[in-house]
C-alpha positions as CSV (number, residue, x, y, z in Angstrom):
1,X,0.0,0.0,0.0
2,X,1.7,3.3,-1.0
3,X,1.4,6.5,0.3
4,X,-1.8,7.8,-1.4
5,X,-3.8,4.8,-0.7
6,X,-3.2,5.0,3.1
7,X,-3.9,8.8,2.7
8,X,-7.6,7.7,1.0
9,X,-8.0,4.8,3.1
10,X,-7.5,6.8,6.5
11,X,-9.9,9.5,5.2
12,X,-13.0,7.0,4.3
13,X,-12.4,6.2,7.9
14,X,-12.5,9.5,9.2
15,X,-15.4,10.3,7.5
16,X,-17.9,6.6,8.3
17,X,-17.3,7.7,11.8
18,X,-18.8,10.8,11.4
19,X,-21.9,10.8,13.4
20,X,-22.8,14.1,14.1
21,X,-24.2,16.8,11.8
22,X,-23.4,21.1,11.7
23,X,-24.9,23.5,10.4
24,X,-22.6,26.6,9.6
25,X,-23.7,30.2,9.3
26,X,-21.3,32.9,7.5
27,X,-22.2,36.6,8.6
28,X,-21.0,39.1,5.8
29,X,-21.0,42.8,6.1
30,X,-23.7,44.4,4.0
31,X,-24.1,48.3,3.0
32,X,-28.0,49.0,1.9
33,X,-28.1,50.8,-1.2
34,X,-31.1,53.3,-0.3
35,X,-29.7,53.7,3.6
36,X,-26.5,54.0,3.1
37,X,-26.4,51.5,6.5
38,X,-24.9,48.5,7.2
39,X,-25.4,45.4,8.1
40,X,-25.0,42.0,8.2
41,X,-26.5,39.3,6.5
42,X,-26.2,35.8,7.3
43,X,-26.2,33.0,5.2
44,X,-26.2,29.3,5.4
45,X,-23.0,27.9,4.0
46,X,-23.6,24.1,5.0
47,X,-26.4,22.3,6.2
48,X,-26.8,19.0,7.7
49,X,-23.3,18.7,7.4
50,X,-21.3,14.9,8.5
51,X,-18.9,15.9,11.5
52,X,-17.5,14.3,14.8
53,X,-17.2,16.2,18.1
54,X,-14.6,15.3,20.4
55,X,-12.4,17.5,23.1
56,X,-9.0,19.0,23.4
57,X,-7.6,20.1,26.7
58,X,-7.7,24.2,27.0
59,X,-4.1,25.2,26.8
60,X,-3.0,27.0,30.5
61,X,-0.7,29.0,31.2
62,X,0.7,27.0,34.0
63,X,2.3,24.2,33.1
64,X,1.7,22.1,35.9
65,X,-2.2,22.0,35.2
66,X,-2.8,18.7,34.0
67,X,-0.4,16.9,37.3
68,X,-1.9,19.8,39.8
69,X,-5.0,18.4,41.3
70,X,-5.9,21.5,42.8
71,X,-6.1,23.0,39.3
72,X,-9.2,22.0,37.2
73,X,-8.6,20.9,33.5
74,X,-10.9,23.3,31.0
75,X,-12.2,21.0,28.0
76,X,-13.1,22.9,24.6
77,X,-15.1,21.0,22.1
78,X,-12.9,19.5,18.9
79,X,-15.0,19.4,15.1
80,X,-13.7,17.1,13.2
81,X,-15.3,17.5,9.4
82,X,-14.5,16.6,6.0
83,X,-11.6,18.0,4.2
84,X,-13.7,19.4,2.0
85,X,-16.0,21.7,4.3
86,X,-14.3,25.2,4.6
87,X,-14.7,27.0,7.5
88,X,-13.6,30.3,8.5
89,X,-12.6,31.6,12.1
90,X,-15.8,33.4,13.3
91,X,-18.3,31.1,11.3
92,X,-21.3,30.6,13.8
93,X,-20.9,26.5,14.2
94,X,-24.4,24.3,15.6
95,X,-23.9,20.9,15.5
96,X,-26.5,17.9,16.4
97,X,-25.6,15.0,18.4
98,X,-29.0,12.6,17.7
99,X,-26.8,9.3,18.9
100,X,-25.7,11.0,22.2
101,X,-29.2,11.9,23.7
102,X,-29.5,15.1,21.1
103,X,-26.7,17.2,22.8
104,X,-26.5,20.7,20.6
105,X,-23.1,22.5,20.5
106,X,-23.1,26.4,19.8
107,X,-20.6,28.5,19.2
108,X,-18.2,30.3,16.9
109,X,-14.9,28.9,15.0
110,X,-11.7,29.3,15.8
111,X,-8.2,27.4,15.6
112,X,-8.9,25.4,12.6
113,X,-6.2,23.1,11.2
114,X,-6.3,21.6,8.1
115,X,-5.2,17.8,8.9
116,X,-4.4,15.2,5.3
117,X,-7.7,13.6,6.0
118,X,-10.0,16.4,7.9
119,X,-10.3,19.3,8.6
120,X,-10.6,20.1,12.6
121,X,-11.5,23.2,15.0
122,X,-12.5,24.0,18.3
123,X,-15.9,26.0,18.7
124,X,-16.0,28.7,21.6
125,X,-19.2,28.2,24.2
126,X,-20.7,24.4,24.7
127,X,-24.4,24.2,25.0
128,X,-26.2,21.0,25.7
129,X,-30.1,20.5,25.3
């Protein structure tokens, strides 16, 4: 198996385990003609989207967080979607959990790295229904 087939084969894996779904809202600056205001208008880049939730520790500044018991780890939620879903830092991110009691994550992108199978980012505040 060479390079590129491990690449393809570790992506289809990636993606079958992608149970969640997101929904991604793009806010872009707006002037009305008449007005002369602005605004913001939001549309709907993807819909029903296939994604994965998982977390990532919250980087602190003291190093001895994670051995400290006294110090409480912070969790952030971690997307993980399809290579090729764009997202851009403040993209308002919802995602749908229907196979872990409907849990609904809110929030806002941010810190997004594109990985050679998927694309992953964390999203700000964590909501649960």
């Amino acid at each position: 198996m060479n390079f590129v087939q491990a690449v393809k084969k570790a992506k289809k894996t990636f993606e079958s385990a992608m149970i969640d779904r997101m929904k991604v809202v793009r806010h872009t600056p707006i002037v009305d003609p008449v007005t002369r205001r602005e605004g913001w208008n939001e549309e709907v880049v993807y819909d029903n989207e296939p994604c994965f939730i998982s977390y990532s520790t919250q980087n602190n500044d003291n190093p001895n967080a994670i051995t400290d018991i006294n110090i409480p780890v912070k969790w952030k939620p971690l997307v993980l979607c399809k290579l090729e879903t764009k997202i851009l830092p403040g993209d308002e991110i919802t995602i749908t959990c229907p196979y872990r009691g409907g849990a609904i994550y809110q929030g806002k992108a941010s810190d997004i790295n594109a990985e050679l199978t998927h694309n992953e980012f964390n999203i700000g505040v964590k909501t649960e229904a």
